[in-house]
HTML snippet that shows the backbone in 3Dmol.js (N, CA, C, O; Angstrom):
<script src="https://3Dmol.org/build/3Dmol-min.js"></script>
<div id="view" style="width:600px;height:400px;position:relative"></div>
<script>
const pdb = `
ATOM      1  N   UNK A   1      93.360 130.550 187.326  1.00  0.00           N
ATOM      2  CA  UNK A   1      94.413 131.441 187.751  1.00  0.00           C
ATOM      3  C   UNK A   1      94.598 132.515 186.689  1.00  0.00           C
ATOM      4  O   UNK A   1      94.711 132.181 185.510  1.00  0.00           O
ATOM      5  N   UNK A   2      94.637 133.919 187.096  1.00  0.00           N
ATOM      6  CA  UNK A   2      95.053 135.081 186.263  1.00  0.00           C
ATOM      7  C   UNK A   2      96.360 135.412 185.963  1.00  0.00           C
ATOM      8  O   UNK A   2      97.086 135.238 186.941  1.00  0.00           O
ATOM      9  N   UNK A   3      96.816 135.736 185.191  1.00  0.00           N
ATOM     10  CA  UNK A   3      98.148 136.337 185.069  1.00  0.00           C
ATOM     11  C   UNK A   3      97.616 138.095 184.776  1.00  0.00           C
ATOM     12  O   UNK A   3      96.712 138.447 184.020  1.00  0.00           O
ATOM     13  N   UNK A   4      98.173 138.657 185.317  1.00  0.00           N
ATOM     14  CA  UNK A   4      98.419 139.825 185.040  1.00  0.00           C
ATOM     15  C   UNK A   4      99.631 140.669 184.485  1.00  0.00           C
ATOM     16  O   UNK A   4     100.735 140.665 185.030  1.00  0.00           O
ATOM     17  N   UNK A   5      99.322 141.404 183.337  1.00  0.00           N
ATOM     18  CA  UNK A   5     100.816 141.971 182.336  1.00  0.00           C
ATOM     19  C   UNK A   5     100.733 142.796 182.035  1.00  0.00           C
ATOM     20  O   UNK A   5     100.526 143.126 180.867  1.00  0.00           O
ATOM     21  N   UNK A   6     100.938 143.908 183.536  1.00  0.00           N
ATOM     22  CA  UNK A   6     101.434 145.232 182.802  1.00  0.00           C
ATOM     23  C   UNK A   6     100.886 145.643 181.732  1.00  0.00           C
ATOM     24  O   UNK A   6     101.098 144.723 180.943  1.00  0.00           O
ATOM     25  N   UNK A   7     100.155 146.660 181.045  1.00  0.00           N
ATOM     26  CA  UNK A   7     100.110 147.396 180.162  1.00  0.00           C
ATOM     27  C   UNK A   7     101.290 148.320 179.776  1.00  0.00           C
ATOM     28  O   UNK A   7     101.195 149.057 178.794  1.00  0.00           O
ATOM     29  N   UNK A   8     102.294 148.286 180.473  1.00  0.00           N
ATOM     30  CA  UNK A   8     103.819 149.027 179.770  1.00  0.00           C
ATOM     31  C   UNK A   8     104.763 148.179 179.673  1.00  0.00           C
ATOM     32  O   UNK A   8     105.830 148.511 179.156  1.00  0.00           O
ATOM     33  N   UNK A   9     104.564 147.004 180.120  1.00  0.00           N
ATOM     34  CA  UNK A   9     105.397 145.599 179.190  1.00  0.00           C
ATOM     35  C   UNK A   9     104.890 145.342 178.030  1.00  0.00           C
ATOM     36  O   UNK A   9     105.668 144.971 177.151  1.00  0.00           O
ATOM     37  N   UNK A  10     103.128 145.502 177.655  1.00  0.00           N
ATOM     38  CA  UNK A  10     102.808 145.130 176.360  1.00  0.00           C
ATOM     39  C   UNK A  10     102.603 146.323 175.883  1.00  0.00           C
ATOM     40  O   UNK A  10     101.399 146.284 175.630  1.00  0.00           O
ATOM     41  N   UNK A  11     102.960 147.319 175.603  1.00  0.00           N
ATOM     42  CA  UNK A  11     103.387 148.416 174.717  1.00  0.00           C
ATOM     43  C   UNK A  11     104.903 148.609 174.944  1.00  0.00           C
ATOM     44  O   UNK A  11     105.061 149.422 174.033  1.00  0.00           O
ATOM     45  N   UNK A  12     106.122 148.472 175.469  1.00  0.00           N
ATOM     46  CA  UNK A  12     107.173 147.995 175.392  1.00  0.00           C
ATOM     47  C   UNK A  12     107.483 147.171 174.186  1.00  0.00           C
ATOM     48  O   UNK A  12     108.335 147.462 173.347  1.00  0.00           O
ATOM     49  N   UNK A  13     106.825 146.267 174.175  1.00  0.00           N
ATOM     50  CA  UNK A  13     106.866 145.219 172.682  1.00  0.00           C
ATOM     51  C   UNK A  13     106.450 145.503 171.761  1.00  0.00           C
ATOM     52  O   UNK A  13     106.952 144.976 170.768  1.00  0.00           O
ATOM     53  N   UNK A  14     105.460 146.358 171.584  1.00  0.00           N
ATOM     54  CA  UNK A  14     104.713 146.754 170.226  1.00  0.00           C
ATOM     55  C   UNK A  14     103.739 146.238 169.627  1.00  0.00           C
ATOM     56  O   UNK A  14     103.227 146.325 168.511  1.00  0.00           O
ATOM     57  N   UNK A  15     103.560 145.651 170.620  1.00  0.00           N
ATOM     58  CA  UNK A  15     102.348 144.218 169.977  1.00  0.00           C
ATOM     59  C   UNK A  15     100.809 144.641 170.653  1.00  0.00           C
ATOM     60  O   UNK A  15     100.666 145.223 171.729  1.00  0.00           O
ATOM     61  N   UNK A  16     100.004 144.315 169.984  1.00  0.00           N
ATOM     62  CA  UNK A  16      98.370 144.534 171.123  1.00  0.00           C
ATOM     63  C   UNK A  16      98.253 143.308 171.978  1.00  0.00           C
ATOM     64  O   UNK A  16      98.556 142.120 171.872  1.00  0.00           O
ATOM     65  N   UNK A  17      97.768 143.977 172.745  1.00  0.00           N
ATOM     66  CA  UNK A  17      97.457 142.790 173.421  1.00  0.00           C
ATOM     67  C   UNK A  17      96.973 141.368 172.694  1.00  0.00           C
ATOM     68  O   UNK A  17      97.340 140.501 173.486  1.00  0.00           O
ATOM     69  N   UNK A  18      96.594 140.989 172.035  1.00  0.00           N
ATOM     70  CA  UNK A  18      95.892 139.869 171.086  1.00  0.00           C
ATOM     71  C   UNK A  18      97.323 139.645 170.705  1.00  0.00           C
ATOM     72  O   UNK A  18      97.842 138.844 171.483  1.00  0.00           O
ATOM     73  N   UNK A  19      98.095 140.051 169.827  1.00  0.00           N
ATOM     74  CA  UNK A  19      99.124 139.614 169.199  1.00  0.00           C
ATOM     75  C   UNK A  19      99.856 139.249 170.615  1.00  0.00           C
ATOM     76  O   UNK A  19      99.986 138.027 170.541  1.00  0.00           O
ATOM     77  N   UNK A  20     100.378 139.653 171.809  1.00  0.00           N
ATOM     78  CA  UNK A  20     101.454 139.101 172.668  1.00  0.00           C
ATOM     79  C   UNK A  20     100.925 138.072 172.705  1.00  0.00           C
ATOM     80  O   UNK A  20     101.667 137.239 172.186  1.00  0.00           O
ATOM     81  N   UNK A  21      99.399 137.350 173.274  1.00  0.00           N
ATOM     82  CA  UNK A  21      98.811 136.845 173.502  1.00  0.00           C
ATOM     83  C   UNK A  21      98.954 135.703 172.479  1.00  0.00           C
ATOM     84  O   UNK A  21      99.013 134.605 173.032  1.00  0.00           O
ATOM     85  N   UNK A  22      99.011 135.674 171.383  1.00  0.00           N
ATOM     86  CA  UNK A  22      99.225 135.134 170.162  1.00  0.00           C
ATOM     87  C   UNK A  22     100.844 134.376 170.030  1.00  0.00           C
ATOM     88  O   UNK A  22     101.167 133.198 169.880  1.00  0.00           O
ATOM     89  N   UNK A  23     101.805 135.878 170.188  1.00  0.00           N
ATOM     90  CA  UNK A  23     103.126 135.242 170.268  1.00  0.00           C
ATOM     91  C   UNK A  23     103.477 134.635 171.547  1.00  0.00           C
ATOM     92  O   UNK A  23     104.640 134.237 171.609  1.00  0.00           O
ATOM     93  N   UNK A  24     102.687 134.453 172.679  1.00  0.00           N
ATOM     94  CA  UNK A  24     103.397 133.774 173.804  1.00  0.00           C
ATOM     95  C   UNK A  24     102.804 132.241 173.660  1.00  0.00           C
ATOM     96  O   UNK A  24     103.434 131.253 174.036  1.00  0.00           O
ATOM     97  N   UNK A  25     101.591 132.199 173.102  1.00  0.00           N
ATOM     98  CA  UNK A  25     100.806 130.678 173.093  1.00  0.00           C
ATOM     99  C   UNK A  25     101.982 130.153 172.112  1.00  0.00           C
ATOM    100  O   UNK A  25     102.406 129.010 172.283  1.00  0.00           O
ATOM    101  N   UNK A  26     102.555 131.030 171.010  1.00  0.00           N
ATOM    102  CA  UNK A  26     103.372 130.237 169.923  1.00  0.00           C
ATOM    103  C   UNK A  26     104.820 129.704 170.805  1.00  0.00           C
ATOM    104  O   UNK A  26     105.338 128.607 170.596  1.00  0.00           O
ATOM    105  N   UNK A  27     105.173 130.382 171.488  1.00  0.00           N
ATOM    106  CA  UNK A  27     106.506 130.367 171.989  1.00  0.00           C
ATOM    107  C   UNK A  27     106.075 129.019 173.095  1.00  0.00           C
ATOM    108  O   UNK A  27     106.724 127.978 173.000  1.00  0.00           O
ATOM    109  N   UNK A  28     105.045 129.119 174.039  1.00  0.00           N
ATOM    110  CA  UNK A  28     104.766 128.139 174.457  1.00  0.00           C
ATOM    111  C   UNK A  28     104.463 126.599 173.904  1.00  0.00           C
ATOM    112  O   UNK A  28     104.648 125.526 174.479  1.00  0.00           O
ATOM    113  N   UNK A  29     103.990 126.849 172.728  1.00  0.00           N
ATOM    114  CA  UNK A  29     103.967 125.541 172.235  1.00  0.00           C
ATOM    115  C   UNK A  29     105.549 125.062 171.015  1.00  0.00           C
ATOM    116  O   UNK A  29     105.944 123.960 170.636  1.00  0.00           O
ATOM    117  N   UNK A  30     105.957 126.178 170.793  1.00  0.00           N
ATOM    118  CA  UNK A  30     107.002 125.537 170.505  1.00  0.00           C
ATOM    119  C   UNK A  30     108.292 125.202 171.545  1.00  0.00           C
ATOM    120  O   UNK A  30     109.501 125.143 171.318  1.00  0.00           O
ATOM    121  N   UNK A  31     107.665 125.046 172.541  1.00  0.00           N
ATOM    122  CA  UNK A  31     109.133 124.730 173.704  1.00  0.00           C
ATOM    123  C   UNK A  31     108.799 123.444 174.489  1.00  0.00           C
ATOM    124  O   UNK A  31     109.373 122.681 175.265  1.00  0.00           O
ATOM    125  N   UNK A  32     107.378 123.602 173.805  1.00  0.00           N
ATOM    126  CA  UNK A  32     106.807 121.835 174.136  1.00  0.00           C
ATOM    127  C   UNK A  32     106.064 121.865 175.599  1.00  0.00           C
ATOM    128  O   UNK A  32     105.826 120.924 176.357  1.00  0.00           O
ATOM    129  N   UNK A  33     105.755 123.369 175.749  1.00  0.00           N
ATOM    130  CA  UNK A  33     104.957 123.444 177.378  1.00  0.00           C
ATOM    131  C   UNK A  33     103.547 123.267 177.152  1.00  0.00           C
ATOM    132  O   UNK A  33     102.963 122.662 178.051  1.00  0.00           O
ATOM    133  N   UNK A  34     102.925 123.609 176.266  1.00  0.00           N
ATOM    134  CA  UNK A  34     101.536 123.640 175.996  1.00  0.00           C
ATOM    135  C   UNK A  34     101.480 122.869 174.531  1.00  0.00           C
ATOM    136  O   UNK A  34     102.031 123.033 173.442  1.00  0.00           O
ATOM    137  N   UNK A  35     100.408 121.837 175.150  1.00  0.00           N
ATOM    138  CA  UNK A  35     100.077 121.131 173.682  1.00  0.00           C
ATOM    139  C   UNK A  35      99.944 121.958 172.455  1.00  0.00           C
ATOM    140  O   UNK A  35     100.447 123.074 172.322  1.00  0.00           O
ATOM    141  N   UNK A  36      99.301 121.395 171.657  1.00  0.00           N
ATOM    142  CA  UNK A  36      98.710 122.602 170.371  1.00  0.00           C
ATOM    143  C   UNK A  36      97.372 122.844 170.727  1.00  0.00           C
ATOM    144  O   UNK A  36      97.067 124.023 170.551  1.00  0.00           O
ATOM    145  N   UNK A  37      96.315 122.019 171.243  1.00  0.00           N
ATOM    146  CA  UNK A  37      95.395 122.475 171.459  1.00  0.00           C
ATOM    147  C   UNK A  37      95.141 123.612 173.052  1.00  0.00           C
ATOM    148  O   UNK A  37      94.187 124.338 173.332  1.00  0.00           O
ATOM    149  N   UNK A  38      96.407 123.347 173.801  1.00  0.00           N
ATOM    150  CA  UNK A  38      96.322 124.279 174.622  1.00  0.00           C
ATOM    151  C   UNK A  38      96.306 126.093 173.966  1.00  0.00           C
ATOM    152  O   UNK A  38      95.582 127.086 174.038  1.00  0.00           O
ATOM    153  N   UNK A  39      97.804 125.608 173.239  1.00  0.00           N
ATOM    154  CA  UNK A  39      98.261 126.690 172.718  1.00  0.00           C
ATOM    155  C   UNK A  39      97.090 127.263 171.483  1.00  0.00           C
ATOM    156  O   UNK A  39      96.716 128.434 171.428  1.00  0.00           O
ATOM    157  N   UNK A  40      96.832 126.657 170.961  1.00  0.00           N
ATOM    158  CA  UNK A  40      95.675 127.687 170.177  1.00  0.00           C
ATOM    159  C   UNK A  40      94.259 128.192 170.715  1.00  0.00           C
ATOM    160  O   UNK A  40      93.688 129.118 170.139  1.00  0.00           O
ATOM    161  N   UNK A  41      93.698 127.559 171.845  1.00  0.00           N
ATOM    162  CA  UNK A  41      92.904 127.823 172.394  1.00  0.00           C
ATOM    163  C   UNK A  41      93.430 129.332 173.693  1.00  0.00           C
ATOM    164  O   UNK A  41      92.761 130.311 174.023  1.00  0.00           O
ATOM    165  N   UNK A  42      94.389 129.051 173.990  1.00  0.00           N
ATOM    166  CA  UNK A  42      95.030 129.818 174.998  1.00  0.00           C
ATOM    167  C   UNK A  42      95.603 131.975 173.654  1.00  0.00           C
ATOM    168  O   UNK A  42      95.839 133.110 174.066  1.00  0.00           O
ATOM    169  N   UNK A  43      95.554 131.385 172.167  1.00  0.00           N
ATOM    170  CA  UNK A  43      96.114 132.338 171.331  1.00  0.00           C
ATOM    171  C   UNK A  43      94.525 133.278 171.080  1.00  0.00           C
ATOM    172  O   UNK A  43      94.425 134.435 170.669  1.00  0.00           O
ATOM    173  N   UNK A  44      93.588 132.482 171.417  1.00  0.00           N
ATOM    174  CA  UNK A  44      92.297 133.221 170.817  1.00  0.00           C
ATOM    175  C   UNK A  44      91.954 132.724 169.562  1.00  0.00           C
ATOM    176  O   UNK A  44      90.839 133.024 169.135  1.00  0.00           O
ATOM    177  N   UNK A  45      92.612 132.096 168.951  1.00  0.00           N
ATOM    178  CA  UNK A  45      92.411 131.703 167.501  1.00  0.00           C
ATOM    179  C   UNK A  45      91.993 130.412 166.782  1.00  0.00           C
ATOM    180  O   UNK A  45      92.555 129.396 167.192  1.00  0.00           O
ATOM    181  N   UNK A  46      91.144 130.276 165.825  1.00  0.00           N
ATOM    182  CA  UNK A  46      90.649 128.998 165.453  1.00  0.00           C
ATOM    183  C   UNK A  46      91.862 128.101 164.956  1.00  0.00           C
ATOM    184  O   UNK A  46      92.939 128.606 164.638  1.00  0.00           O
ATOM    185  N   UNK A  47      91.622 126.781 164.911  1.00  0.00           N
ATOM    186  CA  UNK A  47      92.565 125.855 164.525  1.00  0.00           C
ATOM    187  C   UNK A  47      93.167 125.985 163.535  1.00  0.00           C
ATOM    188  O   UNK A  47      94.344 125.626 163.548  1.00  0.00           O
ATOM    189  N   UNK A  48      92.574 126.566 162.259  1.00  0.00           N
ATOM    190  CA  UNK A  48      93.428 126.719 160.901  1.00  0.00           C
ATOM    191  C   UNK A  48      94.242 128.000 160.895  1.00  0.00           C
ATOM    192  O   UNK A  48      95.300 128.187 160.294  1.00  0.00           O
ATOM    193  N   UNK A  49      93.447 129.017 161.812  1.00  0.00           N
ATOM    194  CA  UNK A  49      94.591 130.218 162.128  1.00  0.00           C
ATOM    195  C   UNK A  49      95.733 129.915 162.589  1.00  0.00           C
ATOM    196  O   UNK A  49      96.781 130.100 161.970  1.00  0.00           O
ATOM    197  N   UNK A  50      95.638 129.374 163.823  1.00  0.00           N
ATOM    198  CA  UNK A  50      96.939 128.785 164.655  1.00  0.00           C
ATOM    199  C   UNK A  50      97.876 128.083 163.790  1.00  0.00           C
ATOM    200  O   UNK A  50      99.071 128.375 163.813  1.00  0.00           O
ATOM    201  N   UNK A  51      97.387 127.127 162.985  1.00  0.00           N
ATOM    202  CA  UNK A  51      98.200 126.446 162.177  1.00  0.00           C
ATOM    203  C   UNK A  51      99.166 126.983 161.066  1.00  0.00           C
ATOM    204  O   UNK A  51     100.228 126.457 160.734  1.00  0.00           O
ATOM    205  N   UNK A  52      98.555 128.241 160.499  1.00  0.00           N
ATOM    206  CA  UNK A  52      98.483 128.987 159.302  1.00  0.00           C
ATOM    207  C   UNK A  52     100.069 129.511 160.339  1.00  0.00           C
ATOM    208  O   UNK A  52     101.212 129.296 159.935  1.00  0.00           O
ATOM    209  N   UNK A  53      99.766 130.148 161.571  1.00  0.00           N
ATOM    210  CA  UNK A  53     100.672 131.174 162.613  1.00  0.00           C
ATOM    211  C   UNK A  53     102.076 129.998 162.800  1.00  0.00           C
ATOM    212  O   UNK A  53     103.238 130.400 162.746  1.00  0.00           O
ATOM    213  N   UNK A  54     101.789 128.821 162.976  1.00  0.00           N
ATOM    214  CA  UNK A  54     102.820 128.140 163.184  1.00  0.00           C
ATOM    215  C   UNK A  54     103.956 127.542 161.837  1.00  0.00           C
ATOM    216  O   UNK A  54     105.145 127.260 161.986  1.00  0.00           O
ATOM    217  N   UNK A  55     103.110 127.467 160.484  1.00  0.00           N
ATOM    218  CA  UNK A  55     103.533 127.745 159.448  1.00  0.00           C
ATOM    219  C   UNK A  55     104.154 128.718 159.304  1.00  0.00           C
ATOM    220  O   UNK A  55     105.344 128.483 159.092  1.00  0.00           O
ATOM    221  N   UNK A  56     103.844 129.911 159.326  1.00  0.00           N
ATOM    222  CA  UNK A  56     104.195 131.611 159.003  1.00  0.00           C
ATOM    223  C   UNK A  56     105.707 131.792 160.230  1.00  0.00           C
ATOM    224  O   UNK A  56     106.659 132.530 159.975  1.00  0.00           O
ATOM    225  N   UNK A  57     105.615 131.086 161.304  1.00  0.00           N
ATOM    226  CA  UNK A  57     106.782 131.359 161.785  1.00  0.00           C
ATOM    227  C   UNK A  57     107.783 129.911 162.195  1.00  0.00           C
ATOM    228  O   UNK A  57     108.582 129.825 163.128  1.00  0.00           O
ATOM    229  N   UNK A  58     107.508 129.078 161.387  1.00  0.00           N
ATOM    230  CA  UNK A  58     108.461 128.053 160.880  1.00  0.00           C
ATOM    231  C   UNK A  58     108.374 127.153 162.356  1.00  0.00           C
ATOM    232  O   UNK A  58     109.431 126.723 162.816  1.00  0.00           O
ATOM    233  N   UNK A  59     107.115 126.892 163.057  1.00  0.00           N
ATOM    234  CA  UNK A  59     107.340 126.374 164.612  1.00  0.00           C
ATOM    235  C   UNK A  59     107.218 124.514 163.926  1.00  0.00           C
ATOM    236  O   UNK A  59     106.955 124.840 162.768  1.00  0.00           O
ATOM    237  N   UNK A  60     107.227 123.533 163.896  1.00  0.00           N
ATOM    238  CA  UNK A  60     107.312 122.658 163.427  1.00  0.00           C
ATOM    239  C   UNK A  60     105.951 121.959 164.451  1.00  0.00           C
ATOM    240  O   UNK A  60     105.895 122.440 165.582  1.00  0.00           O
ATOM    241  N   UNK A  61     104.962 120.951 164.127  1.00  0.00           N
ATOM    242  CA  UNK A  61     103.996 120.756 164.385  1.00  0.00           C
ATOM    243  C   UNK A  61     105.066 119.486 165.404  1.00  0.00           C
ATOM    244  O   UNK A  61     106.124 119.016 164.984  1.00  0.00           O
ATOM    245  N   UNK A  62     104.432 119.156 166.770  1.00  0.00           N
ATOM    246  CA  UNK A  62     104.804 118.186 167.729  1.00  0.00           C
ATOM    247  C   UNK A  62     103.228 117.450 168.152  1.00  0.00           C
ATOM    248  O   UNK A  62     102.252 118.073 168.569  1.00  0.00           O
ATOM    249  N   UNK A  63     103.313 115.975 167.911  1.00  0.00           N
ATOM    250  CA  UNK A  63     101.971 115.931 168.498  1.00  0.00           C
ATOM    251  C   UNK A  63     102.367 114.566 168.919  1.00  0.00           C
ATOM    252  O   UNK A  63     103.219 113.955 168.273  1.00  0.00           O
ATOM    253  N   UNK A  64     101.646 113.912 170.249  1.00  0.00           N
ATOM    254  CA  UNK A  64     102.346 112.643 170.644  1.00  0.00           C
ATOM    255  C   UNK A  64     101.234 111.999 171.448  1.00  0.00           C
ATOM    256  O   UNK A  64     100.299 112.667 171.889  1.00  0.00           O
ATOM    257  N   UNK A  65     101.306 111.189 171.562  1.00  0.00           N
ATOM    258  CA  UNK A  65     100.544 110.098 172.415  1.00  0.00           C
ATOM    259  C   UNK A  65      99.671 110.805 173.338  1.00  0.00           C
ATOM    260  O   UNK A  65      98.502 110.423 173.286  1.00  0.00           O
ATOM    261  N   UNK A  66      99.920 111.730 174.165  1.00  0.00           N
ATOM    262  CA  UNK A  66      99.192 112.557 175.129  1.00  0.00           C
ATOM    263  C   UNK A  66      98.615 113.317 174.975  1.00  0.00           C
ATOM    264  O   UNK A  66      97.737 113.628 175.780  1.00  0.00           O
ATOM    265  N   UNK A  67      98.911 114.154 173.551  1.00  0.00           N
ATOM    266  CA  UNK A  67      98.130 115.126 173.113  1.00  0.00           C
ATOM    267  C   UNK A  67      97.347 114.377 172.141  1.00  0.00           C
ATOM    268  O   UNK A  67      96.652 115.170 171.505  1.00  0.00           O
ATOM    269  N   UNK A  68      97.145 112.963 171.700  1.00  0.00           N
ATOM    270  CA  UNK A  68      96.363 112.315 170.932  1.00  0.00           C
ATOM    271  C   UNK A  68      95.003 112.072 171.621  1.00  0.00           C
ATOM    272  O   UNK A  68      93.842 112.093 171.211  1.00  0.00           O
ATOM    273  N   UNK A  69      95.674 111.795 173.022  1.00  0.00           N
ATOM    274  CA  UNK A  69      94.430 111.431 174.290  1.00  0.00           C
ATOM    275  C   UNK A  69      93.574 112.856 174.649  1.00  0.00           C
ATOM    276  O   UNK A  69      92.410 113.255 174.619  1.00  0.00           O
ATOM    277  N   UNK A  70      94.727 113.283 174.958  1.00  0.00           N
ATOM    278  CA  UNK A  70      93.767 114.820 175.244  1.00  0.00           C
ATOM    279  C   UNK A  70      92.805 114.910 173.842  1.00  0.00           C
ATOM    280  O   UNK A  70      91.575 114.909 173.884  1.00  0.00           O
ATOM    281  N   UNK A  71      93.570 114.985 172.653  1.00  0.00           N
ATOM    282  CA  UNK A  71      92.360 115.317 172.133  1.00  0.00           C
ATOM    283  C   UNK A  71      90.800 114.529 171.906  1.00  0.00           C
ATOM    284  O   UNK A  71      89.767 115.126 171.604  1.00  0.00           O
ATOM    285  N   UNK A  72      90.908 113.293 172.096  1.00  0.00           N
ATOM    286  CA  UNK A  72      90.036 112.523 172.129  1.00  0.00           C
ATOM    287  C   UNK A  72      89.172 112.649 173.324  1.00  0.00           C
ATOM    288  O   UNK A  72      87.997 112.401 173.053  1.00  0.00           O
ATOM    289  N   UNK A  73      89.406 112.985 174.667  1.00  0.00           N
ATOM    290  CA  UNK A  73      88.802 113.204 176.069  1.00  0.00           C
ATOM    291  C   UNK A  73      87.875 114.557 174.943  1.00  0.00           C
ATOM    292  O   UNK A  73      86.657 114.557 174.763  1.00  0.00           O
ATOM    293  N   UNK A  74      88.633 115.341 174.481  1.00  0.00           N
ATOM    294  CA  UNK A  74      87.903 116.889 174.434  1.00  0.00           C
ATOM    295  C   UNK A  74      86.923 116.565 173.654  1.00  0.00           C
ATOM    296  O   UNK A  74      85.805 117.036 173.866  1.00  0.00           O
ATOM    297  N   UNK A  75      87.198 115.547 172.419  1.00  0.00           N
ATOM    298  CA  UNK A  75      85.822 115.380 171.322  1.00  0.00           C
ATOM    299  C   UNK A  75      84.984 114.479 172.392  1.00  0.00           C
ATOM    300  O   UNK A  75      83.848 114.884 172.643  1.00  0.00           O
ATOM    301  N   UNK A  76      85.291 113.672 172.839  1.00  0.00           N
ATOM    302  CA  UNK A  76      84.025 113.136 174.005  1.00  0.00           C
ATOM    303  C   UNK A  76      83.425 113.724 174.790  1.00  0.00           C
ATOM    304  O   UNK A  76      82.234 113.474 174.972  1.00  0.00           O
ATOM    305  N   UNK A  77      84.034 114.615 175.437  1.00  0.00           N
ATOM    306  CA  UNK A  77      83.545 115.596 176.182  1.00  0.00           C
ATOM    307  C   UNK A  77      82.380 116.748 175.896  1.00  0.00           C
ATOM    308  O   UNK A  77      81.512 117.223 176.629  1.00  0.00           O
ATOM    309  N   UNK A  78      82.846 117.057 174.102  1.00  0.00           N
ATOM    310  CA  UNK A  78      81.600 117.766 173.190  1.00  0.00           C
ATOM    311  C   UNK A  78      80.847 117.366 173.058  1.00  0.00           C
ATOM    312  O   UNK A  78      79.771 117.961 173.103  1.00  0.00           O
ATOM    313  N   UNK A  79      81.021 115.637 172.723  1.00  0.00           N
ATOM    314  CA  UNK A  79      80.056 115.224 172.292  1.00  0.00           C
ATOM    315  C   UNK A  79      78.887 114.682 172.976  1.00  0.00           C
ATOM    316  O   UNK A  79      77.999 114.046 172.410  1.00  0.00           O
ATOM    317  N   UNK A  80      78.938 115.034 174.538  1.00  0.00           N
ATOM    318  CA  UNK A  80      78.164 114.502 175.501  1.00  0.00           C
ATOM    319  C   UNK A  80      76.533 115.671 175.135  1.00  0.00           C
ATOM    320  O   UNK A  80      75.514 115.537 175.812  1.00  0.00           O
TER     321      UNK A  80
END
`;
const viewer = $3Dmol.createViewer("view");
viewer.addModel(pdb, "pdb");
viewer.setStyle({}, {cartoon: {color: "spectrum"}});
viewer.zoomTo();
viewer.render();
</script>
């Protein structure tokens, strides 16, 4: 599924596209909608970036039983 966003909502904000893109995966994972691995994969950015981004804006790391599984399906899944 696509989302589509205006190009005068994202110059409205001031942000490039990459950065909204960036601040909405953050906002999403800090409200607990998107795992972390959703949310950094969904930001464009490698794992230590994302982390570095969630540091830099004080989002507190959440990780739980489901996102333990998910991540384990995904390393099995590579590793096929």
């Amino acid at each position: 599924m696509a989302i589509i966003i205006s190009d005068h909502i994202i110059q409205q904000t001031n942000l490039s596209e990459e950065e909204f893109r960036t601040r909405l995966a953050l906002l999403l994972f800090e409200k607990n909608i998107l795992t972390f691995g959703q949310a950094q994969k969904f930001s464009g950015l490698n794992v230590l970036a994302f982390q570095e981004l969630l540091a830099k804006y004080k989002i507190p790391m959440h990780y739980d039983w489901e996102d333990y599984q998910e991540d384990i399906e995904t390393l099995e899944s590579r590793s096929k």
